[in-house]
mmCIF file of the C-alpha atoms, coordinates in Angstrom:
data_MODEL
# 
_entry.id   MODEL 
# 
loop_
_atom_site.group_PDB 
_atom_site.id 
_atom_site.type_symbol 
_atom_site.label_atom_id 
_atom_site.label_alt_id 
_atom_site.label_comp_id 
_atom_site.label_asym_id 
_atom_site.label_entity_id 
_atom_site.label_seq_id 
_atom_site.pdbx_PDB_ins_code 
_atom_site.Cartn_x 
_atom_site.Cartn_y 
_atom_site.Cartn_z 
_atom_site.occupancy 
_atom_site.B_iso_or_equiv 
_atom_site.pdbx_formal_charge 
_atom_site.auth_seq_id 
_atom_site.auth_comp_id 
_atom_site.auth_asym_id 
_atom_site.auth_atom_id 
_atom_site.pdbx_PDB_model_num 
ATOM 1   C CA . UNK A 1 1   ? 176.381 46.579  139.849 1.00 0.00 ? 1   UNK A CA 1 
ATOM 2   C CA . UNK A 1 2   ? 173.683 44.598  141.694 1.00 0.00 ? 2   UNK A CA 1 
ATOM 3   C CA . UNK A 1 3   ? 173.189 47.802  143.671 1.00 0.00 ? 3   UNK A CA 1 
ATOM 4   C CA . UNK A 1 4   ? 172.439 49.814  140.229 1.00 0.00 ? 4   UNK A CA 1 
ATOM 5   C CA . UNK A 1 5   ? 170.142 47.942  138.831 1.00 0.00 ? 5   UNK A CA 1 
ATOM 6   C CA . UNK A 1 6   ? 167.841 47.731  142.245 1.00 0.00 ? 6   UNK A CA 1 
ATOM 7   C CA . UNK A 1 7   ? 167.766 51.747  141.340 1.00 0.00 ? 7   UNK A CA 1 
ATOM 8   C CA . UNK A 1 8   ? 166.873 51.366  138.020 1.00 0.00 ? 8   UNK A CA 1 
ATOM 9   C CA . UNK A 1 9   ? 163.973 48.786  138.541 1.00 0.00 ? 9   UNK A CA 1 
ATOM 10  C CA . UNK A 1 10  ? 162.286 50.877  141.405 1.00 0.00 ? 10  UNK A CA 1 
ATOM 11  C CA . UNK A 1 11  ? 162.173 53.819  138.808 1.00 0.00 ? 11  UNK A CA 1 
ATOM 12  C CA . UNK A 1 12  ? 160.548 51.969  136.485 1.00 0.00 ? 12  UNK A CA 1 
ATOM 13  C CA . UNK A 1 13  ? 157.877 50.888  138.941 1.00 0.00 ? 13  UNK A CA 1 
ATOM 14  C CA . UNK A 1 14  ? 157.397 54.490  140.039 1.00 0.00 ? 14  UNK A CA 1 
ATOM 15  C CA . UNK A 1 15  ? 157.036 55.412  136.517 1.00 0.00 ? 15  UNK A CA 1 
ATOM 16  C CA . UNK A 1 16  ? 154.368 52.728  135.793 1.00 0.00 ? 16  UNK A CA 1 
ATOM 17  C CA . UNK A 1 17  ? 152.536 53.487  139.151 1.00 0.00 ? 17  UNK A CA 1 
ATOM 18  C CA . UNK A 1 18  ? 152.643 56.871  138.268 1.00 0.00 ? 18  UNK A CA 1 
ATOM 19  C CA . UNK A 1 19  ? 150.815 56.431  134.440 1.00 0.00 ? 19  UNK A CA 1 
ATOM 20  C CA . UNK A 1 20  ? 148.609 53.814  135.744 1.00 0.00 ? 20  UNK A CA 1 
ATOM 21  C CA . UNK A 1 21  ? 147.118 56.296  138.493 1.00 0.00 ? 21  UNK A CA 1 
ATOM 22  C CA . UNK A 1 22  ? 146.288 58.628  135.769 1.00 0.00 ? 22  UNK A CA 1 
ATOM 23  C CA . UNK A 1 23  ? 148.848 61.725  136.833 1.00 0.00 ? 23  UNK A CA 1 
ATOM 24  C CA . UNK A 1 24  ? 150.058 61.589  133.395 1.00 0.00 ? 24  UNK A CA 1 
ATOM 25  C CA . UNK A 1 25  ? 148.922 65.251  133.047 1.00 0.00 ? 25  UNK A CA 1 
ATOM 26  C CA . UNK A 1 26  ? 149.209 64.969  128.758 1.00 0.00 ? 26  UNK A CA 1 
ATOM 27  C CA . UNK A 1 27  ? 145.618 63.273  128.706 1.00 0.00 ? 27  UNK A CA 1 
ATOM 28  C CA . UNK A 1 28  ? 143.860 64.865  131.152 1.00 0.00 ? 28  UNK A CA 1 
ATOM 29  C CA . UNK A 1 29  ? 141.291 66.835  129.285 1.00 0.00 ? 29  UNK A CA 1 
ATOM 30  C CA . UNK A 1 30  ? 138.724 67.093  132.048 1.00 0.00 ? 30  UNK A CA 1 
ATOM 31  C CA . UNK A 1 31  ? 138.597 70.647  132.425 1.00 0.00 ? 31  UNK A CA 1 
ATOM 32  C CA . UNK A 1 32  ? 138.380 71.138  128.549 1.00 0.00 ? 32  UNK A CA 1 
ATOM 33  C CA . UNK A 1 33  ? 135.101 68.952  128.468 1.00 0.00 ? 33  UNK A CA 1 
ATOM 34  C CA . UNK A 1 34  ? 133.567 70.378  131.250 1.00 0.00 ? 34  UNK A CA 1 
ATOM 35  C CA . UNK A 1 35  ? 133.435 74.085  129.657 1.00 0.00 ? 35  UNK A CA 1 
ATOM 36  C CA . UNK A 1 36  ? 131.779 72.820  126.692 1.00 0.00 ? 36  UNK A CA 1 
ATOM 37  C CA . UNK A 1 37  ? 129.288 70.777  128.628 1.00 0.00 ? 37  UNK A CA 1 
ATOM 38  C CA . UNK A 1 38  ? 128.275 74.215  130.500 1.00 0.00 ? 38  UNK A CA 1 
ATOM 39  C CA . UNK A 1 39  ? 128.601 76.533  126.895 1.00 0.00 ? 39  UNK A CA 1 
ATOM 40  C CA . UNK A 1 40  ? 124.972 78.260  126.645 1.00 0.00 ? 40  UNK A CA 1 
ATOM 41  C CA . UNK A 1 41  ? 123.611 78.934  123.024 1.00 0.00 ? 41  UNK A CA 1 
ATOM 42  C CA . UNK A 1 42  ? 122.459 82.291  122.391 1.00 0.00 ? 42  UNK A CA 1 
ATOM 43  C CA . UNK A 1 43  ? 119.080 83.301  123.275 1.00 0.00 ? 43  UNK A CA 1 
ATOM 44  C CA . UNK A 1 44  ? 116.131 83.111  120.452 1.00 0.00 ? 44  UNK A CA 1 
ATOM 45  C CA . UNK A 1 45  ? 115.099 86.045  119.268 1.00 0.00 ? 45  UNK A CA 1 
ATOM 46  C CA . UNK A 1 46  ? 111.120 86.261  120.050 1.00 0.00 ? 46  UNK A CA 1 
ATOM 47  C CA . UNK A 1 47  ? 109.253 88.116  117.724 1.00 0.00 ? 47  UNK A CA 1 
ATOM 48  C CA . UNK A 1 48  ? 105.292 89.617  118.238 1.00 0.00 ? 48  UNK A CA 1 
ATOM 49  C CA . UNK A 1 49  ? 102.487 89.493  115.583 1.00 0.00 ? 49  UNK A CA 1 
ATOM 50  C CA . UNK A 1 50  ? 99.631  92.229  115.054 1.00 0.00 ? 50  UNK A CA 1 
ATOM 51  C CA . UNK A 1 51  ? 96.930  91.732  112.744 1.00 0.00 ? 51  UNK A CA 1 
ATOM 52  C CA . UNK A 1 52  ? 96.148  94.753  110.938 1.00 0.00 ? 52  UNK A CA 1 
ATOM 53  C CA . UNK A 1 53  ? 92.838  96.202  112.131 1.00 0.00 ? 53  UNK A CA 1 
ATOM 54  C CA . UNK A 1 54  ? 90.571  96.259  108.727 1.00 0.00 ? 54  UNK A CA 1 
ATOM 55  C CA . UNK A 1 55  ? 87.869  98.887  110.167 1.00 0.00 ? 55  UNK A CA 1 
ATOM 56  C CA . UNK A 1 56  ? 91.094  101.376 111.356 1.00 0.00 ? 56  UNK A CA 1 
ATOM 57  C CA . UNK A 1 57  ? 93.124  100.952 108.031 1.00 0.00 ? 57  UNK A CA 1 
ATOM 58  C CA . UNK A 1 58  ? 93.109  102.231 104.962 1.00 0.00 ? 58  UNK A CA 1 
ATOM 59  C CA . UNK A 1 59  ? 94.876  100.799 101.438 1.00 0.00 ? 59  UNK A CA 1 
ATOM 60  C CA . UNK A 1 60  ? 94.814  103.539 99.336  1.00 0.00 ? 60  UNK A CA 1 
ATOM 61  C CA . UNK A 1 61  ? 96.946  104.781 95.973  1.00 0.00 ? 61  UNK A CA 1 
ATOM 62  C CA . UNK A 1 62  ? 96.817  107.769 93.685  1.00 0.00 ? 62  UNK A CA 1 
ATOM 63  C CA . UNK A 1 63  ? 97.769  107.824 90.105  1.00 0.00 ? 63  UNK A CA 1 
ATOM 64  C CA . UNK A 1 64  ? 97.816  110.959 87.385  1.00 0.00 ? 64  UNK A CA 1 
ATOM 65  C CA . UNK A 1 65  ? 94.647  111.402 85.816  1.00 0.00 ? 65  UNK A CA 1 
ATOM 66  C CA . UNK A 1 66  ? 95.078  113.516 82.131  1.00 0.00 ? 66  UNK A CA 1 
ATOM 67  C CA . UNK A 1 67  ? 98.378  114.692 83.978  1.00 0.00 ? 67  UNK A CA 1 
ATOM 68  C CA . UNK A 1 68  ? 97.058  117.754 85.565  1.00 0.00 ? 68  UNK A CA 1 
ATOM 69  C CA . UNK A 1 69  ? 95.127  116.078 89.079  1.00 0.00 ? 69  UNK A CA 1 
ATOM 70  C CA . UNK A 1 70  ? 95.286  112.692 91.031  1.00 0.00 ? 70  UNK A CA 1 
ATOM 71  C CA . UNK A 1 71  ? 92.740  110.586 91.385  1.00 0.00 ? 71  UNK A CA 1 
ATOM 72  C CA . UNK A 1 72  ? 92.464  108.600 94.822  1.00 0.00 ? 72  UNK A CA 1 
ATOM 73  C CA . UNK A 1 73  ? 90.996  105.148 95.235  1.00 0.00 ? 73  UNK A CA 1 
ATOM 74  C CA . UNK A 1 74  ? 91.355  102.468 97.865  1.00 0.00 ? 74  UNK A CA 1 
ATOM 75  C CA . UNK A 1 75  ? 90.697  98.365  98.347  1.00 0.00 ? 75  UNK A CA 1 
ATOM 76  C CA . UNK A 1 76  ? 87.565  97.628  100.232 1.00 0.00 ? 76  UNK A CA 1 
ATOM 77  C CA . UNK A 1 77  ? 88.858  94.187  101.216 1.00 0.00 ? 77  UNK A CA 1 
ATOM 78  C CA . UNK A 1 78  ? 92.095  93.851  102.622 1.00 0.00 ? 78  UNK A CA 1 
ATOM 79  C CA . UNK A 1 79  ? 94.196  91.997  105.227 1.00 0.00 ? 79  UNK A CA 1 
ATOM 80  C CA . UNK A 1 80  ? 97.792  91.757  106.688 1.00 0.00 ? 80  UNK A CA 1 
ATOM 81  C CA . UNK A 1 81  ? 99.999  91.697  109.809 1.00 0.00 ? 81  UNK A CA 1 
ATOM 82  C CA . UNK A 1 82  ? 103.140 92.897  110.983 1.00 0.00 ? 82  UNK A CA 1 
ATOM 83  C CA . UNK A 1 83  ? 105.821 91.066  113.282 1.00 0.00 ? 83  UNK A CA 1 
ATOM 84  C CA . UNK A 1 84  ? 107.991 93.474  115.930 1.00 0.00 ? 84  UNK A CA 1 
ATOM 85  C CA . UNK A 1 85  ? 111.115 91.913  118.422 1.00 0.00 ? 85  UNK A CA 1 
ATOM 86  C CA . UNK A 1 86  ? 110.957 92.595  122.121 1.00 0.00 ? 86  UNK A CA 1 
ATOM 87  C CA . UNK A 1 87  ? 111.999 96.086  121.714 1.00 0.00 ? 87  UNK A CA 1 
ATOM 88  C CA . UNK A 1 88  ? 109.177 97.312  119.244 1.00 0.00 ? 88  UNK A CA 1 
ATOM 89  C CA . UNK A 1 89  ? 111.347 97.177  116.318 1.00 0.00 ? 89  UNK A CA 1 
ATOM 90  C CA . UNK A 1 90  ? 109.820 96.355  112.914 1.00 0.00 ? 90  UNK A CA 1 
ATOM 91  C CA . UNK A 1 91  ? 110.373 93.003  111.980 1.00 0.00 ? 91  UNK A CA 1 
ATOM 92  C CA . UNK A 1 92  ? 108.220 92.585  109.195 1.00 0.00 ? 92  UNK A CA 1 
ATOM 93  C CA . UNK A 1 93  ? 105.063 93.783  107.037 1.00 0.00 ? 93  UNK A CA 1 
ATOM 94  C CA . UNK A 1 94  ? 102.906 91.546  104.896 1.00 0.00 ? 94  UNK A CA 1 
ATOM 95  C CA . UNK A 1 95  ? 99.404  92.748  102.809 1.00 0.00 ? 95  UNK A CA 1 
ATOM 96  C CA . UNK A 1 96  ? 96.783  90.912  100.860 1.00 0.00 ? 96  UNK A CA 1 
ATOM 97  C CA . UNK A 1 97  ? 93.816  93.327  99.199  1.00 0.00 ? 97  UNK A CA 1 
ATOM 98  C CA . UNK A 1 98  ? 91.474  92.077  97.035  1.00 0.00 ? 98  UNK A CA 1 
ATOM 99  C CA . UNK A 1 99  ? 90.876  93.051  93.486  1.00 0.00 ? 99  UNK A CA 1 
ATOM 100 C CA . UNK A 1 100 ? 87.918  92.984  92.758  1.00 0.00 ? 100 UNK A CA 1 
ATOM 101 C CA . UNK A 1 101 ? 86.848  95.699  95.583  1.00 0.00 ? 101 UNK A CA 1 
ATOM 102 C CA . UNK A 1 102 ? 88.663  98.637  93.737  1.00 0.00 ? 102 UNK A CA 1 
ATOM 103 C CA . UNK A 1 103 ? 86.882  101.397 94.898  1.00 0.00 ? 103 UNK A CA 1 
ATOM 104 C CA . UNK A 1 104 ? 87.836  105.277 93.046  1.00 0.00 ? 104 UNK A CA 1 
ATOM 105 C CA . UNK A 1 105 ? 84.177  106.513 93.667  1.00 0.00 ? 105 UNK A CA 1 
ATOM 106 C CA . UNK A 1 106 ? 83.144  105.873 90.272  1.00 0.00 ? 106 UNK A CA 1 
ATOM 107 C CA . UNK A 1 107 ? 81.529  102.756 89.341  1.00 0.00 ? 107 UNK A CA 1 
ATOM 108 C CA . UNK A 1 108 ? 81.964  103.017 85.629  1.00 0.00 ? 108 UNK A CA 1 
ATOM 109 C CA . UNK A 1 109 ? 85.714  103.791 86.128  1.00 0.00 ? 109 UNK A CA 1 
ATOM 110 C CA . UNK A 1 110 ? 85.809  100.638 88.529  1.00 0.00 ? 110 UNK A CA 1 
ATOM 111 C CA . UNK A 1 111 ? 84.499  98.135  86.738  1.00 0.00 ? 111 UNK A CA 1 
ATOM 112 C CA . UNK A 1 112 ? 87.287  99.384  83.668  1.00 0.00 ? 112 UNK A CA 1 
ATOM 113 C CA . UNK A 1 113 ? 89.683  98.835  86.368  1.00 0.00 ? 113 UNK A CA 1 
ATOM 114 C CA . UNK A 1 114 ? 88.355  94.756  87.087  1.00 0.00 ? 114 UNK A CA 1 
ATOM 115 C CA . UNK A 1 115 ? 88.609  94.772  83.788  1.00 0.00 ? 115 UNK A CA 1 
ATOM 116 C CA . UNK A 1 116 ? 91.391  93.331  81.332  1.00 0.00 ? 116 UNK A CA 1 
ATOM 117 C CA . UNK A 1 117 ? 93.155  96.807  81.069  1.00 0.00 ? 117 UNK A CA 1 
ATOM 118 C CA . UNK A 1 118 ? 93.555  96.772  84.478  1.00 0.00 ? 118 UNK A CA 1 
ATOM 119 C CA . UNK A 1 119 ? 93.528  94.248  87.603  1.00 0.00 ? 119 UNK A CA 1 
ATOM 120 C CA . UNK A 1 120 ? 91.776  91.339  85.366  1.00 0.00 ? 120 UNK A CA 1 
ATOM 121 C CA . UNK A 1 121 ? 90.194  90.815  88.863  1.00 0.00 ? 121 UNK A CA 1 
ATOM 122 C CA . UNK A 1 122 ? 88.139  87.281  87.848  1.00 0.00 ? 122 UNK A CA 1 
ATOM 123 C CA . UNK A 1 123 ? 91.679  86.000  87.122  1.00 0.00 ? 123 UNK A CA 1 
ATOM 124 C CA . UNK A 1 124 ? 94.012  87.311  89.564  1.00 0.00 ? 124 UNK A CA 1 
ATOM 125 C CA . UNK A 1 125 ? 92.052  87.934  92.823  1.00 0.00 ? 125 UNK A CA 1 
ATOM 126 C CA . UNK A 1 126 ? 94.756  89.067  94.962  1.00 0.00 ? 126 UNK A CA 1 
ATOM 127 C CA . UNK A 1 127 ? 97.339  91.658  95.326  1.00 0.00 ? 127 UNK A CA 1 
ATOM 128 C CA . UNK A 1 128 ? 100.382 90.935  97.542  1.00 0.00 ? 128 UNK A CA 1 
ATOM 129 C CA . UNK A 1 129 ? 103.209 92.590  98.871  1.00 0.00 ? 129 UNK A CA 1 
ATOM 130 C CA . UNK A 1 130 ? 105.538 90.081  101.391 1.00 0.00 ? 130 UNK A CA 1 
ATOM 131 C CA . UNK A 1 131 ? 107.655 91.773  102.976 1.00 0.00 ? 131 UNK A CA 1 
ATOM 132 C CA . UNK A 1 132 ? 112.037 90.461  102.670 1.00 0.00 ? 132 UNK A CA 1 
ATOM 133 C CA . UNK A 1 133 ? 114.142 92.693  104.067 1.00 0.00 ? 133 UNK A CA 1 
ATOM 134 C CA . UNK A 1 134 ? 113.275 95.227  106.952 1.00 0.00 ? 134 UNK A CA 1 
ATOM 135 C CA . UNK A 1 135 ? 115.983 98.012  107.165 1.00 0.00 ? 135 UNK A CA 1 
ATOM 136 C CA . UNK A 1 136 ? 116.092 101.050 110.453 1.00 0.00 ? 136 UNK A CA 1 
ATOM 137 C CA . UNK A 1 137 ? 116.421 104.776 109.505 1.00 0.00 ? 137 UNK A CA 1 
ATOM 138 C CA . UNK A 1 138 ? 116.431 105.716 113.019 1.00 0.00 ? 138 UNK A CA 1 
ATOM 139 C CA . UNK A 1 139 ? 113.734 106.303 115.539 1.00 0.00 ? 139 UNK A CA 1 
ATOM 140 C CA . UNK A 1 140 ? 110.625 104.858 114.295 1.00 0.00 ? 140 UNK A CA 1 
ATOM 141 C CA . UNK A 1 141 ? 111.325 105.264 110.091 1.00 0.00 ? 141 UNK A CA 1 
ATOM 142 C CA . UNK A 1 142 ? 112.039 101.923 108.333 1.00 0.00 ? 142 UNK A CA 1 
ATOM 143 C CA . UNK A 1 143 ? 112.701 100.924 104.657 1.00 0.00 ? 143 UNK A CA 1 
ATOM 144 C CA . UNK A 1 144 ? 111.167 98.150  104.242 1.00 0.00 ? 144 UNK A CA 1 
ATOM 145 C CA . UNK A 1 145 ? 112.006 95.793  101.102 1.00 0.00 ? 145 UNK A CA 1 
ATOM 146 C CA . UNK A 1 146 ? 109.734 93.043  99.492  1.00 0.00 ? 146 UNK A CA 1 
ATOM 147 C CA . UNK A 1 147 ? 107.639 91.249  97.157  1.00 0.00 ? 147 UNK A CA 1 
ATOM 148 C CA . UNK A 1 148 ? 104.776 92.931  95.612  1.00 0.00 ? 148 UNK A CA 1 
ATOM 149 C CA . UNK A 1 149 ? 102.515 90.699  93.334  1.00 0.00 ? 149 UNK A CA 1 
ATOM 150 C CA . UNK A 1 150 ? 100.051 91.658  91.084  1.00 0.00 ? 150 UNK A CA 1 
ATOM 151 C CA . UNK A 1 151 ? 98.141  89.626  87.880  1.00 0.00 ? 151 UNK A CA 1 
ATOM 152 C CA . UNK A 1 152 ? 101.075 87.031  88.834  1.00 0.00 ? 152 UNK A CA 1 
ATOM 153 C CA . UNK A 1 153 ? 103.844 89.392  88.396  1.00 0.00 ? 153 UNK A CA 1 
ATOM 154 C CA . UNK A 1 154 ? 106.453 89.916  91.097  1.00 0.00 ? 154 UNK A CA 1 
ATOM 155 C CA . UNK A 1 155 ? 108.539 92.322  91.329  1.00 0.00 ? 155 UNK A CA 1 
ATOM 156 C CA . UNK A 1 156 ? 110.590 93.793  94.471  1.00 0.00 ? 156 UNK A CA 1 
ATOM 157 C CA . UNK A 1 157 ? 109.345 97.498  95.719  1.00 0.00 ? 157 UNK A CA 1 
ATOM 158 C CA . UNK A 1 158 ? 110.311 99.371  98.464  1.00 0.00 ? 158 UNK A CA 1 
ATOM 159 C CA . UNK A 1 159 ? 108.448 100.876 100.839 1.00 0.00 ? 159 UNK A CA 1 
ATOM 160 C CA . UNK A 1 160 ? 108.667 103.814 103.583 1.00 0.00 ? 160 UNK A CA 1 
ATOM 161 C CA . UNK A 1 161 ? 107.596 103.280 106.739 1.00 0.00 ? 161 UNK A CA 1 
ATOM 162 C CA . UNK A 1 162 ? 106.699 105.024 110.389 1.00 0.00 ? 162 UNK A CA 1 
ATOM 163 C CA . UNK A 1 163 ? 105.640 102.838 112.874 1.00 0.00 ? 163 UNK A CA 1 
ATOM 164 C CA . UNK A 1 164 ? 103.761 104.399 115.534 1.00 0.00 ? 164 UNK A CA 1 
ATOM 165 C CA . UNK A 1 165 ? 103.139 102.786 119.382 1.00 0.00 ? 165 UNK A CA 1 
ATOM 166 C CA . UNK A 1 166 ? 102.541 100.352 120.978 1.00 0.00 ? 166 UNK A CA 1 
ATOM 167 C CA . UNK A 1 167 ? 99.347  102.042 123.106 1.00 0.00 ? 167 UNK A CA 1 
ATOM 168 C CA . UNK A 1 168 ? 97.134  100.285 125.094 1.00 0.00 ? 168 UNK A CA 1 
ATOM 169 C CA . UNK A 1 169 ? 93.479  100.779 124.001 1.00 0.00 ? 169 UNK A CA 1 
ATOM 170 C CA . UNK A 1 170 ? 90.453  101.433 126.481 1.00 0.00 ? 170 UNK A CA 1 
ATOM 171 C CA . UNK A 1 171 ? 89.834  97.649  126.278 1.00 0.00 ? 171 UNK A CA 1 
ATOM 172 C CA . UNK A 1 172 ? 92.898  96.383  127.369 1.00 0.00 ? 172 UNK A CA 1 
ATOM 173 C CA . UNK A 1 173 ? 94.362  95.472  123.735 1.00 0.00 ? 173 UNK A CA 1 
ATOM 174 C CA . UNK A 1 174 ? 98.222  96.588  122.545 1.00 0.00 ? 174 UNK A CA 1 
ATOM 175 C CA . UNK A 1 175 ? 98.154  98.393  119.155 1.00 0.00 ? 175 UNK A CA 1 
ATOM 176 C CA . UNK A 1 176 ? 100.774 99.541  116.630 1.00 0.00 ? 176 UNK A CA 1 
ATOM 177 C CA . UNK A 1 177 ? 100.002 102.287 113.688 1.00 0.00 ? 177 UNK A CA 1 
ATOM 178 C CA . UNK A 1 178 ? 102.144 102.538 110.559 1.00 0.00 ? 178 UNK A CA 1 
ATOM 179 C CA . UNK A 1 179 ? 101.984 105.121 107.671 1.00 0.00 ? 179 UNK A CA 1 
ATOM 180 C CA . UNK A 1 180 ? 103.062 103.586 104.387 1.00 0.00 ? 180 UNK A CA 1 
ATOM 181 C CA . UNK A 1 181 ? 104.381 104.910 101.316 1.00 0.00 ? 181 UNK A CA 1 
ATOM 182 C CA . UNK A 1 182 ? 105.525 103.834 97.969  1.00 0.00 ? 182 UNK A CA 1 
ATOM 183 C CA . UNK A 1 183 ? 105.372 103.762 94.500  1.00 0.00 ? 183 UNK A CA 1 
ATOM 184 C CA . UNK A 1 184 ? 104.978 101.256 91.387  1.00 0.00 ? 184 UNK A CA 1 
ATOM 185 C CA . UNK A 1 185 ? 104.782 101.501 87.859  1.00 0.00 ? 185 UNK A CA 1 
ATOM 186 C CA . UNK A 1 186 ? 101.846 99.618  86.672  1.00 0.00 ? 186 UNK A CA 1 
ATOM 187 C CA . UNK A 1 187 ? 103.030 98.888  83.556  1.00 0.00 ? 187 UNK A CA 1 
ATOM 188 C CA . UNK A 1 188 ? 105.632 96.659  85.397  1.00 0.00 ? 188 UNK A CA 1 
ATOM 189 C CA . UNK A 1 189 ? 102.119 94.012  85.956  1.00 0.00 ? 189 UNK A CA 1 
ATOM 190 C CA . UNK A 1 190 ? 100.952 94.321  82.686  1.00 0.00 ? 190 UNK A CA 1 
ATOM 191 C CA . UNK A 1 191 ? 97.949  97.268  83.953  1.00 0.00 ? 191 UNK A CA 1 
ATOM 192 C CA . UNK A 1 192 ? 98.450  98.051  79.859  1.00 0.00 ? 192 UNK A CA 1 
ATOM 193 C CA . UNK A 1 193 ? 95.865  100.412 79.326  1.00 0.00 ? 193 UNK A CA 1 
ATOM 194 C CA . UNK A 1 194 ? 97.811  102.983 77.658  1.00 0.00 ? 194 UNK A CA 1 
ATOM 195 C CA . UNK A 1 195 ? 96.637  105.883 76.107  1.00 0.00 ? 195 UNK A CA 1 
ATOM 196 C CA . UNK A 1 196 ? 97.900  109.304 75.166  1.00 0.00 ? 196 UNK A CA 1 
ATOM 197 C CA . UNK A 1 197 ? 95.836  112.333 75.077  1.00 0.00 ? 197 UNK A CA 1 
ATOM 198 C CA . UNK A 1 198 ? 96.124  115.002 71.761  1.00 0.00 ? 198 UNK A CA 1 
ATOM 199 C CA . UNK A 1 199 ? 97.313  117.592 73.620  1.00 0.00 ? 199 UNK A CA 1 
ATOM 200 C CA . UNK A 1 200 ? 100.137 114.649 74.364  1.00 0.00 ? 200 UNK A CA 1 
ATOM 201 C CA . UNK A 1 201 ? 100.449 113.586 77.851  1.00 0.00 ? 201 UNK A CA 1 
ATOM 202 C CA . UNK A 1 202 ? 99.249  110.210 79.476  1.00 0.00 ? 202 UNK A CA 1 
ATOM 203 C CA . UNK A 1 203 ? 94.943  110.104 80.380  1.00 0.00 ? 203 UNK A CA 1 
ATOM 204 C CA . UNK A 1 204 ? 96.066  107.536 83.443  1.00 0.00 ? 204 UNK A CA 1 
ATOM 205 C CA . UNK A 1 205 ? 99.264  107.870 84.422  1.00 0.00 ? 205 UNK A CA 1 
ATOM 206 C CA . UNK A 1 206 ? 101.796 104.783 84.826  1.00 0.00 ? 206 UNK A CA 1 
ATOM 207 C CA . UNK A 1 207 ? 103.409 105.054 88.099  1.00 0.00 ? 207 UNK A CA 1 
ATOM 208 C CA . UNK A 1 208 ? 100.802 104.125 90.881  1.00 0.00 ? 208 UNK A CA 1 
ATOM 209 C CA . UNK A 1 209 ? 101.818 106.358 94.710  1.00 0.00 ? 209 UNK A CA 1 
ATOM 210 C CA . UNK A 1 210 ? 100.932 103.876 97.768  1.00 0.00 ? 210 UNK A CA 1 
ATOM 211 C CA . UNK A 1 211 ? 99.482  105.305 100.461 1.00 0.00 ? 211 UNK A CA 1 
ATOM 212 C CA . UNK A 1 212 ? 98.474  103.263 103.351 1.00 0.00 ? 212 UNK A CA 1 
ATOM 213 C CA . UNK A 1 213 ? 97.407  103.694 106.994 1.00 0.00 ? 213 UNK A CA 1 
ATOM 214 C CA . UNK A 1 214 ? 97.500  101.053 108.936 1.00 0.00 ? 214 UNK A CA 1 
ATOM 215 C CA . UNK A 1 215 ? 96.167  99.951  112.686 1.00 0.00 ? 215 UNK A CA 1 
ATOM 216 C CA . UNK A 1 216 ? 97.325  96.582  114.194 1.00 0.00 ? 216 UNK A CA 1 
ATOM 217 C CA . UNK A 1 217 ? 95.992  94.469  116.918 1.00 0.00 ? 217 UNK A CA 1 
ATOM 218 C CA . UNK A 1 218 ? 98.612  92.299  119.052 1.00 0.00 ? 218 UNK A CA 1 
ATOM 219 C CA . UNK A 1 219 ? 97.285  88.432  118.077 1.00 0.00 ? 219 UNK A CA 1 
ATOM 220 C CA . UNK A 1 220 ? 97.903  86.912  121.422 1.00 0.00 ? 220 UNK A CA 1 
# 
């Protein structure tokens, strides 16, 4: 008896030497904590800004005119950018033009479209499109989806575009092109100047084509 109990107290004490060293291998969850001390986040996608070039662009639209022609006209004053990732995909496209500097080559038919009928320009300076959404067709077509704003209206339009580049000018500066197309109905802004010819058939037509050509500088 005394003999079996001297065995059964020295395998306690191994089993409490044992726990107290730490070999209890149940709560050893150093190799767990270690990965997650070493996990890496995923890298930040960078993203590269070009101010559109004012003196190389053009913001242009044509609308019907007494439904048999188009008449062209353009914004004087104007300003946006465009963002592109590391690979020279389009990120994004944003555009502010000024009212007020309408120009159709007519300066009776410009100051109608300052007017109330029209752009109200004195009210509602600025015409906006932000871009939301940027979508790839492939190669260097995009569809890009956003907020165009004019006389305070918003509204989302969509617009085509090829992006062309980068280049390197003569001076040393990186440059992206982009042709832009779209179309809005100005009725949609409250452009209400509606009126219908005897013959029948709109004298200004309601749905406004976008055509823009843009060059962008890389804002370092």
């Amino acid at each position: 008896m005394k003999k079996l109990m001297s065995i059964f107290a020295c395998t306690m004490l191994l089993s409490v030497s044992n726990y107290a060293s730490g070999s209890h291998h149940n709560h050893d969850h150093s190799g767990h904590a270690h990965g997650h001390a070493h996990a890496h986040a995923p890298a930040k996608k960078v993203y590269h800004k070009y101010v559109v070039d004012t003196s190389h662009s053009t913001i242009g639209f044509s609308v019907k005119h007494m439904v048999i022609s188009n008449v062209k006209g353009k914004f004087g004053q104007f300003d946006g950018k465009l963002k592109v990732d590391d690979n020279n995909h389009l990120h994004s496209l944003d555009l502010n033009m000024k009212s007020a500097s309408i120009d159709t080559a007519n300066k009776k038919r410009d100051n109608h479209l300052r007017a109330n009928d029209f752009f109200d320009a004195a009210k509602y300076p600025e015409i906006k499109f932000w871009s939301t959404k940027v979508k790839s067709l492939g190669g260097s077509s995009y569809q890009v989806t956003g907020d165009f704003t004019m006389k305070d209206v918003t509204k989302p339009v969509v617009l085509n575009v090829e992006l062309n580049g980068p280049i390197q000018d003569p001076w040393g500066n990186k440059r992206f092109g982009a042709t832009v197309k779209g179309e809005v109905n100005r009725q949609d802004y409250g452009l209400s100047f509606h009126k219908v010819m005897e013959a029948g058939g709109l004298l200004v037509g309601n749905d406004v084509k976008i055509e823009i050509e843009l060059e962008a500088i890389y804002k370092k």
